[in-house]
C-alpha atoms as a printed R data frame, in Angstrom:
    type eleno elety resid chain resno       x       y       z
1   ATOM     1    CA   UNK     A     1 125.535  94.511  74.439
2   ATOM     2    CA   UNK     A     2 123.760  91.161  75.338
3   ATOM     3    CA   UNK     A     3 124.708  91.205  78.704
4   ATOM     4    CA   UNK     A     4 124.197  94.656  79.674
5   ATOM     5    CA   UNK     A     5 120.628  93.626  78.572
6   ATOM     6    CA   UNK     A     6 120.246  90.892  80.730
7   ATOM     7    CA   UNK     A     7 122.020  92.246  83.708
8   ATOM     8    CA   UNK     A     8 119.578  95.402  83.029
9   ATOM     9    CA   UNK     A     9 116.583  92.859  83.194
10  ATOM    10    CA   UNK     A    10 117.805  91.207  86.072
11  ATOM    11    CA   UNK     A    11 117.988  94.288  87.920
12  ATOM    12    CA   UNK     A    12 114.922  95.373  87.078
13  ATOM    13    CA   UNK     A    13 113.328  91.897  87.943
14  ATOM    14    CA   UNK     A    14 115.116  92.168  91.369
15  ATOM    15    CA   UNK     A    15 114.740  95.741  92.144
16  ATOM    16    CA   UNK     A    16 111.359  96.629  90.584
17  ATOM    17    CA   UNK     A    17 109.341  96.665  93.594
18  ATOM    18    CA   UNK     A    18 109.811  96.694  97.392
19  ATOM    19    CA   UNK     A    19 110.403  93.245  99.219
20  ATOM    20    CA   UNK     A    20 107.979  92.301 101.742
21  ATOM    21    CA   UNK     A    21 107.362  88.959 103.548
22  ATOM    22    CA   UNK     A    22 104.290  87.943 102.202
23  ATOM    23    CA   UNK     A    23 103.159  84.550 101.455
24  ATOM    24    CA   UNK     A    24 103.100  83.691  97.402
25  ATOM    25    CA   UNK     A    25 100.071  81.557  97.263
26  ATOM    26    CA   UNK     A    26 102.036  79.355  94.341
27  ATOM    27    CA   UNK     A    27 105.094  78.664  95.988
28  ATOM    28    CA   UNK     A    28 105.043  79.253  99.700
29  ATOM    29    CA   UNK     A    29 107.816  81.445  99.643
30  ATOM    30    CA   UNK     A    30 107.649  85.274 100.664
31  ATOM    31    CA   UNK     A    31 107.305  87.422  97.653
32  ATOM    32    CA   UNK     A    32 110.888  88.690  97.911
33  ATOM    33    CA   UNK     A    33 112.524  85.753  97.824
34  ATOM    34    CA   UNK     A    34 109.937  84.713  94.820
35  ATOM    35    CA   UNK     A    35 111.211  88.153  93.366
36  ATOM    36    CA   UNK     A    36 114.876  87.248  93.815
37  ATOM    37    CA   UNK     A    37 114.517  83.306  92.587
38  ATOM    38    CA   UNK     A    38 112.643  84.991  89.257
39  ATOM    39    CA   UNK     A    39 115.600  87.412  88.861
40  ATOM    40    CA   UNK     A    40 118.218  84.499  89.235
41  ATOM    41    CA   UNK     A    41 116.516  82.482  86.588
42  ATOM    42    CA   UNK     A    42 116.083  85.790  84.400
43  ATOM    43    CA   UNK     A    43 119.673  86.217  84.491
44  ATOM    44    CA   UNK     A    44 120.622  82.710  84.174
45  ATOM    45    CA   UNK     A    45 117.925  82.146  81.147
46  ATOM    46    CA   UNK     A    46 119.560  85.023  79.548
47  ATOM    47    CA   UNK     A    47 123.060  84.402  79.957
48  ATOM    48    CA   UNK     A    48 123.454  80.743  78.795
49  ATOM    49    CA   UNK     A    49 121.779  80.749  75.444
50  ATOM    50    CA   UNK     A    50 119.873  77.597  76.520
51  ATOM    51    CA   UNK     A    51 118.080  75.609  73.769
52  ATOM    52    CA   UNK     A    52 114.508  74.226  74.088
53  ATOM    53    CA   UNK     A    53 115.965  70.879  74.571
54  ATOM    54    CA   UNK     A    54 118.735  72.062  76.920
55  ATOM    55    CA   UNK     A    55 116.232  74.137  79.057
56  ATOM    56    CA   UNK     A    56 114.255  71.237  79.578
57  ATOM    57    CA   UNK     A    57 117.114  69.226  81.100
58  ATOM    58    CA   UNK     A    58 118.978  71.849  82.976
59  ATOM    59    CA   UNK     A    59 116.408  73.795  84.809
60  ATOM    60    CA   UNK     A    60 115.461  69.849  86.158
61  ATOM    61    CA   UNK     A    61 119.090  69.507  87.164
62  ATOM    62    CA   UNK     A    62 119.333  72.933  88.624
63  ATOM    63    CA   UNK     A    63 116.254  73.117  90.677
64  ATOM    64    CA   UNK     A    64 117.425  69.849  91.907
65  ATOM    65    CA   UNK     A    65 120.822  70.806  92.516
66  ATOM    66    CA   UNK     A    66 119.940  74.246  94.134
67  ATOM    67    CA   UNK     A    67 117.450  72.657  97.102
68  ATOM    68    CA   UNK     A    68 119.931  70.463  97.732
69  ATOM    69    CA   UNK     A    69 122.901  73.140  97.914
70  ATOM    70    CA   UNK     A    70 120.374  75.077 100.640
71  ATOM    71    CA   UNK     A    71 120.090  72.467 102.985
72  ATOM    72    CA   UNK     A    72 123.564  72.455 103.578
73  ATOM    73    CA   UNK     A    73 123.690  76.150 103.941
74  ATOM    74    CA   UNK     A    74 120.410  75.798 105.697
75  ATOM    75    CA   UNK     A    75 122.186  73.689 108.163
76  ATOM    76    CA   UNK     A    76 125.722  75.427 108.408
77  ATOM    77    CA   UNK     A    77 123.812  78.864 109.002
78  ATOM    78    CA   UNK     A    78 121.720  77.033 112.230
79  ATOM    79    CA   UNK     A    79 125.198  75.188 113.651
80  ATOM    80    CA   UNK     A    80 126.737  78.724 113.085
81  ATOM    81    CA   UNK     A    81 124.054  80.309 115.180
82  ATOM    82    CA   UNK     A    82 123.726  77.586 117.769
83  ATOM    83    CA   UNK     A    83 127.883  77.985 118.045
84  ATOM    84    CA   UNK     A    84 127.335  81.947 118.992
85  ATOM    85    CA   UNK     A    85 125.325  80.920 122.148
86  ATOM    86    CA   UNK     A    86 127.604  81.949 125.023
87  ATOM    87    CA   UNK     A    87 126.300  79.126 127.593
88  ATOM    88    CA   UNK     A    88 127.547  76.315 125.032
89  ATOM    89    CA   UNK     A    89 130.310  74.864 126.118
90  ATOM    90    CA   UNK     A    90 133.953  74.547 124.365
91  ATOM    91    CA   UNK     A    91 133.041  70.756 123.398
92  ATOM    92    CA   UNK     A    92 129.929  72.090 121.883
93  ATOM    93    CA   UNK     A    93 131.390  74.309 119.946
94  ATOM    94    CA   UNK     A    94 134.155  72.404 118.284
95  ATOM    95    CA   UNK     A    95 131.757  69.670 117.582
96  ATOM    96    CA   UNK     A    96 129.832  72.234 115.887
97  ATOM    97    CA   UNK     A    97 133.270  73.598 113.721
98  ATOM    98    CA   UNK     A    98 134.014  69.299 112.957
99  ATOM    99    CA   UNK     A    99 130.165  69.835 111.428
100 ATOM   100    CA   UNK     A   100 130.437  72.967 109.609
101 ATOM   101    CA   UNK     A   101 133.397  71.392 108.291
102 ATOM   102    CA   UNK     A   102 131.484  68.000 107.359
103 ATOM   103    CA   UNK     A   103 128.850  69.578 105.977
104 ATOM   104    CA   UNK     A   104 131.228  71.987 103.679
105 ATOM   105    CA   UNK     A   105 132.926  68.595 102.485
106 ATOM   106    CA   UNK     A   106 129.073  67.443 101.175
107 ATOM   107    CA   UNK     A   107 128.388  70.886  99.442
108 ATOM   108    CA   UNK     A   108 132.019  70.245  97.687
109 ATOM   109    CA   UNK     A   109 130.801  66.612  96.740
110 ATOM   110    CA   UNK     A   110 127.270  67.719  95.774
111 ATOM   111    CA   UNK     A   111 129.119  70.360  93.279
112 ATOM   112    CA   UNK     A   112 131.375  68.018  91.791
113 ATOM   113    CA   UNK     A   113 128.559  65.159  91.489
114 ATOM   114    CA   UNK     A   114 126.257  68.025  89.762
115 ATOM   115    CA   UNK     A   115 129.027  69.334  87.691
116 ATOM   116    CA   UNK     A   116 129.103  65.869  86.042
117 ATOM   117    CA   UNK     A   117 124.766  66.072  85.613
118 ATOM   118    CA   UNK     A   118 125.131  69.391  84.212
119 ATOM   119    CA   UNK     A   119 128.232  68.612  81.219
120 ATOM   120    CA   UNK     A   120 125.374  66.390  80.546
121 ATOM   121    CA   UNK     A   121 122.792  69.058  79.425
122 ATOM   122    CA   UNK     A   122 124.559  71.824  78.606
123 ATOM   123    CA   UNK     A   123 128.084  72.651  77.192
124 ATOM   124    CA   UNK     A   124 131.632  73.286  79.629
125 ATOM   125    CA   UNK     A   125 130.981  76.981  78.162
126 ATOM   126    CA   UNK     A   126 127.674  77.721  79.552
127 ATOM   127    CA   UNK     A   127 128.793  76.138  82.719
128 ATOM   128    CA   UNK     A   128 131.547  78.135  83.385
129 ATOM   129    CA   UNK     A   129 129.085  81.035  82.456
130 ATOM   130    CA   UNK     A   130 126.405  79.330  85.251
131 ATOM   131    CA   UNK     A   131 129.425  79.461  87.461
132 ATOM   132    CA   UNK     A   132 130.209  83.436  86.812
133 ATOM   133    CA   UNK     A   133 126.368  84.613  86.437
134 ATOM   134    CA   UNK     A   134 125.319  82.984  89.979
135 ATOM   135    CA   UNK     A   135 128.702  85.423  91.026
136 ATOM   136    CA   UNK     A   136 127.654  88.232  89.525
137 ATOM   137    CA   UNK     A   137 123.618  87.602  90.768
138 ATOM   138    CA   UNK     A   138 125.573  87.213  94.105
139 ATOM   139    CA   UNK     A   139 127.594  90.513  94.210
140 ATOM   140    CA   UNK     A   140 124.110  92.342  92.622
141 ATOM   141    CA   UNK     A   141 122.524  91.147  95.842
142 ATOM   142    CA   UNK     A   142 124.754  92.253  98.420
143 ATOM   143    CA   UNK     A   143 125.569  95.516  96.795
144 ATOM   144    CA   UNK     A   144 121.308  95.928  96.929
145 ATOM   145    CA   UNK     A   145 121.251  94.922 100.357
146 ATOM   146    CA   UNK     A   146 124.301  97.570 100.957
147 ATOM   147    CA   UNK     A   147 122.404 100.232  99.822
148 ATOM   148    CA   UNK     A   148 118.772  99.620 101.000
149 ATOM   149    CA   UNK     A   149 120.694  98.706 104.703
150 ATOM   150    CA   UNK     A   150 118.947  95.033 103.728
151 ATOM   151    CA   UNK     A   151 115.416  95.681 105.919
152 ATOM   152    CA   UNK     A   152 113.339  94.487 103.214
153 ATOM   153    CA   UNK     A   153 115.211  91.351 102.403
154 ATOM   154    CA   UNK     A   154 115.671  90.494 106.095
155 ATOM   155    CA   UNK     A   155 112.068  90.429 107.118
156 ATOM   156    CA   UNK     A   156 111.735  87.064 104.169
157 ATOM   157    CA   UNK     A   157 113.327  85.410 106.552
């Protein structure tokens, strides 16, 4: 029953209103992907059962750990579009694949460094739940983006 509840939140957090890329005055970040960062912590707030003292720890480790993580998707996602240019030439291009590659390695590294910070905080139980909910936030997404055709998500960008 719990976790119909909190994916029912989470929708609602991430669904409640339109996306549209304006600033947010706090943060920088268009509203939607404010919207969708509040939903993700919604979810993941609900779903571990954190304690006081284990929220204060793991949301430091997490925000940490997250920013990290997406700048070496950030970078993968510009290699992958600099690798779709037509006028590059093979050499480019495999250098390019040698750096996705590279930079796949680090996010493997970063995750097993941060797995180690996070047994610290919180229990092998709510990690493997972390691991599952940021899944399950993940298929929520794309099946929203499926059904809206993605414009309003697409324009944060």
């Amino acid at each position: 029953m719990k976790t119909i509840i909190s994916i029912i939140i989470a929708t609602a957090l991430l669904f409640s209103t339109d996306c549209k890329a304006q600033d947010d005055a706090n943060m920088g970040l268009p509203k939607g992907k404010e919207r969708i960062k509040a939903a993700k912590i919604g979810l993941i707030t609900n779903r571990l059962n954190l304690s006081e003292e284990q929220a204060k720890t793991f949301w430091t480790i997490f925000n940490e750990f997250e920013s990290k993580r997406g700048e070496i998707r950030k970078s993968i996602r510009q290699i992958t579009i600099e690798s779709r240019n037509l006028t590059s030439s093979d050499e480019r291009i495999l250098a390019g694949l040698k750096e996705i590659l590279n930079l796949k390695q680090k996010e493997v590294d970063l995750e097993k460094e941060y797995q180690a910070k996070f047994l610290k905080a919180i229990s092998a139980r709510q990690l493997s739940e972390l691991y599952k909910t940021e899944q399950l936030f993940n298929q929520m997404l794309v099946r929203k983006l499926r059904k809206d055709g993605g414009d309003d998500l697409r324009k944060d960008k």
